[in-house]
N, C-alpha and C positions, 0 to 999 in steps of 0.2 A: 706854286710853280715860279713866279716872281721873286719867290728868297732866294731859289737856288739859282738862277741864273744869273744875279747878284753876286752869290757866291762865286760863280763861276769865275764872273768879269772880276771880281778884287782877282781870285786868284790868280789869274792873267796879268793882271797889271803889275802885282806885286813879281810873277815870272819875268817879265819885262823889264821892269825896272834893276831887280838883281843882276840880270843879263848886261843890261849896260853899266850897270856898277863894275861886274866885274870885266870889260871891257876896258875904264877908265881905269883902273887901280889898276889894272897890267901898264899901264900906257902911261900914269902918271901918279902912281903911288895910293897908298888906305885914304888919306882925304880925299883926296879927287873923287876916289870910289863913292866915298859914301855919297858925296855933295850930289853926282852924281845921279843914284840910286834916290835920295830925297825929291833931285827936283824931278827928277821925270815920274816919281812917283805921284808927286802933287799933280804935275802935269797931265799924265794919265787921269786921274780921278776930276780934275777938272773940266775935262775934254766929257768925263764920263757923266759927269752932274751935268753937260746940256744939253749932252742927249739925251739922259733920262728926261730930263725938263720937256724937252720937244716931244718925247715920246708922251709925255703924262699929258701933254696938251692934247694930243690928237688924241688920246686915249678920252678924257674929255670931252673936246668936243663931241668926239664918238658916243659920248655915255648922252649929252645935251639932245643929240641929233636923235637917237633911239627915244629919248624921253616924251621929244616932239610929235616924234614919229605916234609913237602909244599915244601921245594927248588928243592927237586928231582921230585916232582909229578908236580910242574912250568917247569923244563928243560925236563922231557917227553912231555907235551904239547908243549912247544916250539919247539921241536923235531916233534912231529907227525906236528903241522903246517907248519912247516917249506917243510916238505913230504908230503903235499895234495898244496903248493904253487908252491913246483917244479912241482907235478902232474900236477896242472890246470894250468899251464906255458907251458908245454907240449899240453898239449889239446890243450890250445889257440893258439899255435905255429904250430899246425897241421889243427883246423879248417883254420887259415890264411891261412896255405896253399891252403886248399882243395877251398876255397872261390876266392883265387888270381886264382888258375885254371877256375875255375867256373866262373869269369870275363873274363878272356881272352875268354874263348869259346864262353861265351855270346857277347863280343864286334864282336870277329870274327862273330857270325850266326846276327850280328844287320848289321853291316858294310856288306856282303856280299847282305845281303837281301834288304838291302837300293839300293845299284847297281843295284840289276837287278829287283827292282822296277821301278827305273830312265830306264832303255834302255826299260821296256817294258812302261813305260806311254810315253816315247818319240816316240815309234811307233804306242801307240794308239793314240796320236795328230794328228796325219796322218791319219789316219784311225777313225774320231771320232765315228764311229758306229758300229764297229770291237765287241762290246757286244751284239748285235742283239735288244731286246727288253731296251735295259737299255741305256738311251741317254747321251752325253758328258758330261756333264754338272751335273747329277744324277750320272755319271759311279767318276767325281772327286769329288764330295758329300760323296759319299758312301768312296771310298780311305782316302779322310780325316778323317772322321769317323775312320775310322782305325786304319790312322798315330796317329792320336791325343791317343789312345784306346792304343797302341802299347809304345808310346814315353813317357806316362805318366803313366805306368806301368796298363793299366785297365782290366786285361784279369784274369778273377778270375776263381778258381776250385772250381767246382759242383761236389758232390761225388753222388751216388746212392745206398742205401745197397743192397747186394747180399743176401740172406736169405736161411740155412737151413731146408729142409719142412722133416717132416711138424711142426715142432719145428718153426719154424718163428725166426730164432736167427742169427745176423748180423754174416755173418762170414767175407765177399770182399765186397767193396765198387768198380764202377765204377766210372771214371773221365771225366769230361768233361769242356772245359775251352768254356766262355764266356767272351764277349767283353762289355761293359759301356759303353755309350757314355760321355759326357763332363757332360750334365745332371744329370747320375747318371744311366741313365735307361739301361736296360739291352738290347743289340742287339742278338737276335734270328740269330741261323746261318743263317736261309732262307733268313733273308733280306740283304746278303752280301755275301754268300756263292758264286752266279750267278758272280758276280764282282771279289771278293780274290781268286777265283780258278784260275782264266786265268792270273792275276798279278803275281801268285807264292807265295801269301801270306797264303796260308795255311798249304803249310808244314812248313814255320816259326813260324805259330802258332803252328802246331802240337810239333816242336820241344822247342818249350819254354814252352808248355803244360809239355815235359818229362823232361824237368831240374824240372818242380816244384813240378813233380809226387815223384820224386826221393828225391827232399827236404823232401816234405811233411811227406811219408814214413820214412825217415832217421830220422825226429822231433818225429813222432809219436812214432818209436824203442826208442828212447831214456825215453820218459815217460811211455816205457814200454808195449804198446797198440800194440799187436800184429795182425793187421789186413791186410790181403792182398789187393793193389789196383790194379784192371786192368786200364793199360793206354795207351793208341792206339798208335801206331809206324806205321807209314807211309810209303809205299815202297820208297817214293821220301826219304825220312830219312835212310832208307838201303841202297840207293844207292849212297848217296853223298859221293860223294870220301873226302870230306871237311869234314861233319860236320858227320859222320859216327865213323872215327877213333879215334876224340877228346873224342865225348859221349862216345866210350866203353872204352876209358883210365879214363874219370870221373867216368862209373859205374865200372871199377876193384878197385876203390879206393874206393866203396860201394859195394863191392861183399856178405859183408853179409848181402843184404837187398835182396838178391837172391831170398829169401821165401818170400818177402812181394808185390813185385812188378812184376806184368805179363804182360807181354805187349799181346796185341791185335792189328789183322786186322781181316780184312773182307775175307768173304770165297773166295769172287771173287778177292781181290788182294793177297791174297794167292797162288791161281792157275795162276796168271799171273807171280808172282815171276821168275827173271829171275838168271840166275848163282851168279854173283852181291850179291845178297839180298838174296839168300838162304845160302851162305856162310857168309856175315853177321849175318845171326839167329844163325847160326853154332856159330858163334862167342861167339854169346851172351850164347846160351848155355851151352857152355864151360866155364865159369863164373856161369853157373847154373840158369839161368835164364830162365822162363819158358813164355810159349806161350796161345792166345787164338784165338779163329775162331768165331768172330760176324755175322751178318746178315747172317745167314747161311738157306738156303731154297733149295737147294738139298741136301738130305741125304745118294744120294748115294757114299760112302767117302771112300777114300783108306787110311783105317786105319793103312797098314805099313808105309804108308807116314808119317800121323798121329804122330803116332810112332817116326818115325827116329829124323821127327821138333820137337819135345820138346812140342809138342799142348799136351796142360792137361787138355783144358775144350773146348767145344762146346755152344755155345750162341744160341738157336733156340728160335724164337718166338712160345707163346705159338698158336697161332692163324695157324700158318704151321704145327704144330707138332700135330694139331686136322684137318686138312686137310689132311695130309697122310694116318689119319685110314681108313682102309677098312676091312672091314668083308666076311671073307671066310669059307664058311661050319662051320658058328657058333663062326669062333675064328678071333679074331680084329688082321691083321698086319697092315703094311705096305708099300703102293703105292711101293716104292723104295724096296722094300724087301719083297716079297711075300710070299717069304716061312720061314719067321721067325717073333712071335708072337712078339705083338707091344709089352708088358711090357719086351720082352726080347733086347728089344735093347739097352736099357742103360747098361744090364749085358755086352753087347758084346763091348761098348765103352771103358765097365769098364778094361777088357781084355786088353783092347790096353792102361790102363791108362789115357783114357779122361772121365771124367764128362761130363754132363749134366748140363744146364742153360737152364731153362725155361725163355726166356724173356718175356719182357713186356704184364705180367702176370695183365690182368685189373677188373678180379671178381673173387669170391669164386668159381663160376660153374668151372671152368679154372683150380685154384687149385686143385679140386677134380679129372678134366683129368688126370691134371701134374701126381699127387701121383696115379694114377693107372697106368699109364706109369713108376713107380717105378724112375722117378727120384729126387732124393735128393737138387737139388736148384731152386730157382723161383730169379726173377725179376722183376720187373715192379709198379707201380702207386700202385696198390695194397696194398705193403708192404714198401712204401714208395717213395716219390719225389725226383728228386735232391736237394739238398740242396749247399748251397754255402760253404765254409766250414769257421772255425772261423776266424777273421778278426785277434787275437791273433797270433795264429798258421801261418799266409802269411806272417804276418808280419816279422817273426824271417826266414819263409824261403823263403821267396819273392828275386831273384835278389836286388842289390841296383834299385831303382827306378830312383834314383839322377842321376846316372851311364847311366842305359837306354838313361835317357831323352839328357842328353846331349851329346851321341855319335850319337843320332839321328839328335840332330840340330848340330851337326858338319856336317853331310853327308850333300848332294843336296837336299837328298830329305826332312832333316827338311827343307833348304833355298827355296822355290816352292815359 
């Protein structure tokens, strides 16, 4: 664009100068003319070289001033990168940390669980029908099953959504951890439960269920997904003097997952709770941590107890909670509570700060009970299945596997 306008101006100039040329040769003959036409041409182009001049300067400085301009707005960016590298340097320095913890606990709950695997199979050798219906030979079948399921990281999380009614809208998920065989297929508690109860292998599963509840949770806050999971705590897991006090130092250094993560038991290992494990929950508490009461099938509940443990929600099957009604002089209560009307019990839970969980909620007829007992969440097949949850998501918070596998065949009990 700068040739031609160039061009332009010569052409001008040389119009110009012809012009006066031929002005002066009218007026004083061919020399005049040309001398003329020469000098106002030099003229012209010298007048035109300082403008160019002045123009290429401000052109200049203008290029100097943008350069500036970019040098500062480059050493800002350098600057902020430089403050999201220490940032994420930080993070990283802190997840290691919290990860190094999370190894050691985990090595500690693998390595103690391997031991008193080893001294209880070396007393079932002796005894090889000490399982009653389940024979030697099917009782080391099934264990292997296990080790292999355990060493090779196979124990995966099933969520279940919780559902506000009669909105039907995910609010808590329930967990539950399943075992893989080598195959791929999935092992059903029932066909192992008979066996890993009396080994000691279930509260090690329960307890590697709440490291990944607690991952899981932690992955999910960070994209943001505010959903609560219940995840079942085990009195053997309150009571261990070992693996008790490490968990509540791994969960104060997750304390703001307090809202997301509620642990569960059962009504009946609730009321066996012994000093132990009630100060335990205490514990947990005090960290903010909130409570639930599954398989619950008497209603008749001491709701200051309730209260004091930090219980926020009650799990009743729907199929109990339609067995209780009874009808008196025209108005539906309560087997357990006679003298107060059945839609009024969730008010009175509400009193004390516990919910209502309609479980394993399996037709529409059920729903429509649930919501005339005025309570506000359902459960069950209805509203969804377990589901395993994204292979993505374990991935990032799964224990190392590597790690697992090979503290396991360090112990005895990988060398069998």
């Amino acid at each position: 664009m700068r040739k031609v306008a160039v061009a332009l101006l010569l052409c001008a100039y040389i119009t110009l100068s012809l012009t006066l040329a031929l002005y002066v040769w009218r007026a004083g003959g061919w020399p005049a003319g040309v001398g003329a036409a020469i000098g106002s041409l030099g003229l012209l182009l010298g007048v035109h070289g300082l403008v160019s001049h002045g123009v290429d300067r401000a052109a200049l400085r203008a290029e100097i001033h943008a350069v500036r301009e970019a040098h500062v707005i480059l050493a800002d960016q350098i600057e902020q990168m430089d403050a999201r590298i220490a940032a994420l340097s930080t993070e990283v320095r802190d997840e290691a940390v919290e990860l190094t913890s999370e190894v050691r606990m985990l090595e500690d709950l693998v390595q103690r669980m391997t031991q008193n695997l080893d001294a209880r199979q070396a007393f079932a050798a002796e005894i090889p029908h000490i399982h009653g219906g389940v024979g030697h030979e099917q009782r080391d079948a099934i264990l292997a099953s296990i080790r292999d399921a355990l060493s090779d990281n196979r124990v995966d999380l099933y969520l279940q959504p919780v559902v506000s009614l009669p909105q039907r809208r995910t609010v808590f998920y329930e967990s539950f951890s399943r075992l893989r065989d080598e195959s791929g297929r999935v092992m059903m508690p029932a066909e192992y439960l008979a066996v890993a109860e009396p080994e000691g292998l279930i509260s090690a599963i329960d307890n590697l269920l709440l490291f990944r509840c607690v991952q899981i949770v932690r992955r999910l806050a960070k994209q943001d997904r505010k959903v609560g999971i219940f995840c079942n705590i085990s009195l053997a897991s309150l009571a261990d003097e070992v693996f008790f006090p490490q968990f509540l130092d791994f969960l104060a250094q997750n304390k703001d997952l307090h809202g997301a993560l509620i642990f569960e038991l059962g009504q009946a290992a609730f009321r066996q709770r012994g000093a132990t494990e009630a100060r335990n929950m205490a514990k947990l508490s005090d960290l903010g941590f909130q409570f639930s009461l599954d398989k619950v099938n008497d209603l008749d509940l001491d709701f200051p107890d309730l209260q004091r443990s930090d219980v926020k929600f009650l799990k009743i099957s729907a199929g109990v909670l339609l067995e209780q009604l009874l009808e008196i002089d025209g108005h539906l209560t309560l087997k357990a509570m006679r003298d107060l009307n059945a839609a009024d019990f969730a008010d009175l839970t509400r009193r004390y700060g516990v919910e209502i969980i309609a479980e394993k909620v399996e037709n529409e007829r059920q729903v429509i009970d649930v919501l005339e007992l005025n309570i506000g969440y359902g459960q069950g097949h209805l509203f969804g299945q377990p589901r395993a949850i994204r292979e993505a998501i374990l991935a990032e918070a799964d224990p190392p596997s590597a790690f697992v596998s090979q503290t396991l065949r360090r112990s005895a009990w990988g060398g069998r």
